[in-house]
Each structure stands twice: as structure tokens, then as C-alpha cells.
C-alpha angles and dihedrals in degrees: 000000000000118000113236116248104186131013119183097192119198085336104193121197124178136172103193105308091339112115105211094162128012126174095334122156130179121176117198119198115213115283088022114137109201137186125194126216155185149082128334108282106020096120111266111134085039096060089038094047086053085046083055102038101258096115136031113221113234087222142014141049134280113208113185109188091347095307129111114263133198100185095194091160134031077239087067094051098047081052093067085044092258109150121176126195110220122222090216121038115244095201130146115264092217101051126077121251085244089058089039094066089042098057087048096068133084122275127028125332093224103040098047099025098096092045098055084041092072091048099057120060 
């Protein structure tokens, strides 16, 4: 039997009386490679930004290999080893697509941005 690697229990999200997320739960087992879908509007980016970090639920719980988890940053959630690729890039207009995958990466923008530099072309 796989271990579980992530269960989302009775997750509630909701923006004023709108209801994103009520009552979902999704359990992943490790090595499982998932992909949500659905209309627009169904609550997908909201369950997957609480997943990141980038929303809090407003009920429910988050288990990451069986503990108790309060994802309150993306940088909690790249911690437990949780990335999300995003539909739509979140990069910074006034960077280059070269410095936006830098700046991506672990470890500090200044110190290993020459480096990686020379890696991407």
C-alpha cells in the first residue's frame, strides 16, 4: 500500500458569500502525478493556491505525510517539498524571462544569479 503524501480534509474557501471551495477533500499518494479539472470557476486555483500557501482555508485541515500542516507562505509550502505550476505565469514585468527563472530558483537572486546565468540561454 502507497503512503499518503498529501491530504486536503473538508477544505472551505470562501470570498464574501461566495462559496470557492466547500467540504473538498483529495487525498495523493506518493509518486502520484495529478491534474485538476473542470469549468471555469469550479475552484481549482483556489484549492491549489491553499495547497501553496497562497491562501489560508477558512476551514479544514492540511496533512503532509500524516502531520498537521498551517501553509501561511508559498515558502512553507516549497519546504515540505509542495510546487505548483502555475496556468497563468506570475512573473515580474520588469525582469527579463531569463531573471524570472532565476529568481525562481532556491537560494539568493544576487549570489547565484550569474552562475545560473551562464546555464540558461
Amino acid at each position: 500500500m502507497q503512503n499518503i503524501a498529501i491530504k486536503m480534509n473538508n477544505i472551505s474557501k470562501y470570498f464574501g458569500a461566495l462559496a470557492a471551495n466547500e467540504d473538498v477533500n483529495l487525498t495523493v499518494y506518493n509518486g502520484e502525478i495529478h491534474a485538476l479539472l473542470g469549468e471555469n470557476g469550479a475552484g481549482k486555483s483556489t484549492l491549489m493556491n491553499m495547497l501553496s500557501g497562497i491562501y489560508s482555508p477558512d476551514s479544514g485541515s492540511i496533512f503532509v505525510d500524516g502531520n498537521a500542516v498551517n501553509l501561511t507562505s508559498p515558502k512553507d509550502s516549497i519546504g515540505l517539498g509542495i510546487g505548483m505550476i502555475h496556468q497563468h505565469f506570475k512573473l515580474i514585468d520588469v525582469l527579463t524571462a531569463k531573471d524570472n527563472i532565476i529568481i525562481g530558483q532556491k537560494g539568493n537572486f544576487f549570489t547565484k544569479g550569474k552562475a545560473l546565468s551562464e546555464e540558461i540561454k
